[in-house]
NUDRENVEX-571264 format. One record per residue (C-alpha): residue in one letter; x, y, z. Coordinates in pm, whole numbers, plus 50000, padded with zeros to 5 digits. Last residue first. Layout:
BEGIN
REC   baba      xx      yy      zz
REC      A       X       Y       Z
...
//
This chain:
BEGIN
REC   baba      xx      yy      zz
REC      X   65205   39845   25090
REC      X   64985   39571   24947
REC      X   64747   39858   24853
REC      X   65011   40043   24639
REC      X   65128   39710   24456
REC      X   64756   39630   24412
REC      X   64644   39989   24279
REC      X   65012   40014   24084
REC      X   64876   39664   23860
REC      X   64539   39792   23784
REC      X   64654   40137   23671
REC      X   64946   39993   23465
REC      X   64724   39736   23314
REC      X   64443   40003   23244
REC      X   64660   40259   23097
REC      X   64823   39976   22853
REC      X   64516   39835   22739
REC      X   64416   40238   22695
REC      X   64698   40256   22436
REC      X   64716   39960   22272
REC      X   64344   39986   22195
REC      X   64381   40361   22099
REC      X   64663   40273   21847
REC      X   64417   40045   21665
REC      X   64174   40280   21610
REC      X   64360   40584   21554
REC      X   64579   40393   21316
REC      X   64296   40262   21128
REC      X   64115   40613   21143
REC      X   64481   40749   20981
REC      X   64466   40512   20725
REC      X   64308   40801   20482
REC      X   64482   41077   20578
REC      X   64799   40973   20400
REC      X   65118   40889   20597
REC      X   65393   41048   20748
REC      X   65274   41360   20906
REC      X   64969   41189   21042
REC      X   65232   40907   21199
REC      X   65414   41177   21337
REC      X   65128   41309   21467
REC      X   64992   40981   21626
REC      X   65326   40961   21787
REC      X   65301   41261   21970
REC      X   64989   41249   22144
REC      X   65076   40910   22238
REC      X   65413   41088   22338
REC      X   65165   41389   22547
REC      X   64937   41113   22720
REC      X   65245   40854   22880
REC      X   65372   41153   22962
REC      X   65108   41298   23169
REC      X   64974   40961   23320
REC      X   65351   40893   23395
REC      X   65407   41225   23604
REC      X   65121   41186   23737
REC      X   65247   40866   23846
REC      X   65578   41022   24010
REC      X   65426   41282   24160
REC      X   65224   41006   24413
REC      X   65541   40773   24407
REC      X   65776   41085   24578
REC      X   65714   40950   24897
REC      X   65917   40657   24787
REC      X   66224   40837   24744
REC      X   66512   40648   24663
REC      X   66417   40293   24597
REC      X   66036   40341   24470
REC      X   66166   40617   24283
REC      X   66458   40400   24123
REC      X   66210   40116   24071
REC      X   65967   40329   23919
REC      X   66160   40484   23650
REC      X   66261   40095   23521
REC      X   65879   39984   23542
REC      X   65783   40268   23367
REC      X   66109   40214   23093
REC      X   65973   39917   23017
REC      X   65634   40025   22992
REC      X   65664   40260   22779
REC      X   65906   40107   22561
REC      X   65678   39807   22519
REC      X   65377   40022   22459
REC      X   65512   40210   22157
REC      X   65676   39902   21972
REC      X   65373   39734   22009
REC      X   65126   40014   21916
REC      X   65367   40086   21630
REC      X   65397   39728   21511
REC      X   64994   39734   21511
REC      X   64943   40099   21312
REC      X   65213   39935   21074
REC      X   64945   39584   21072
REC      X   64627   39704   21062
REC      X   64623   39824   20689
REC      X   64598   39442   20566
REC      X   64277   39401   20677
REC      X   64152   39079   20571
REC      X   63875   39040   20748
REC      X   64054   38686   20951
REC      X   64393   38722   20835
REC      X   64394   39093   20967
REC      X   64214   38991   21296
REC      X   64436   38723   21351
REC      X   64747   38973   21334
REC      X   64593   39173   21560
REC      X   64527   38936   21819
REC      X   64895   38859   21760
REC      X   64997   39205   21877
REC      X   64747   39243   22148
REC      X   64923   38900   22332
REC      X   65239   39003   22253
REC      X   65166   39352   22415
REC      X   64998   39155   22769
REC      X   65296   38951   22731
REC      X   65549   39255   22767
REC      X   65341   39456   22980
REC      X   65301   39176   23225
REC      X   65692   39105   23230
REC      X   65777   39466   23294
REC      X   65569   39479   23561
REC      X   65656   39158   23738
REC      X   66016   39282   23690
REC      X   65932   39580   23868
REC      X   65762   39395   24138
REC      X   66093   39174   24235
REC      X   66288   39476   24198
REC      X   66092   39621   24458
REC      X   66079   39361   24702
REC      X   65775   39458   24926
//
């Protein structure tokens, strides 16, 4: 398996896979008119791109130096991935008003578990091709 190769795949598939979510929101605010998706959208964006670029970037230096170390290594992810959404939804509490924080909730959990699913579809295959 080319590892660098399958990182860049990664990265690559998060990135249009995020594009993709971010202009489905954007139709979905011109469509109902829902103007209070959009910050809880650019977060989700911004929020899965760095997670998944620097995922694919933490997993090609395990998968280089110590691939026995993969299993730790995406419970490690799982964990962190959990404790900054965790952490970003209180910020955004903190910052604004209660009442758009369903919206955010909402449309932060979409980006959130679109992004769990992709990166637990996309290890199964790498780990299976192995």
């Amino acid at each position: 398996m080319d590892i660098d190769k399958t990182s860049k795949q990664y990265a690559r598939q998060v990135l249009f896979l995020t594009v993709a979510l971010f202009l489905i929101s954007l139709l979905v605010m011109q469509v109902w008119f829902l103007d209070e998706v959009f910050t809880p959208a650019l977060v989700g964006t911004a929020f899965t791109l760095v997670v998944g670029t620097v995922i694919a970037w933490v997993w090609r230096r395990v998968a280089k130096q110590s691939p026995d170390s993969l299993p730790t290594f995406f419970t490690a992810v799982s964990s962190f991935r959990l404790l900054l959404a965790l952490a970003v939804m209180f910020v955004y509490y903190l910052v604004h008003e209660g009442d758009s924080m369903l919206t955010f909730f909402l449309v932060f959990i979409v980006f959130y578990v679109v992004s769990l699913v992709h990166h637990s579809v996309f290890f199964a295959r790498v780990s299976n091709r192995s």
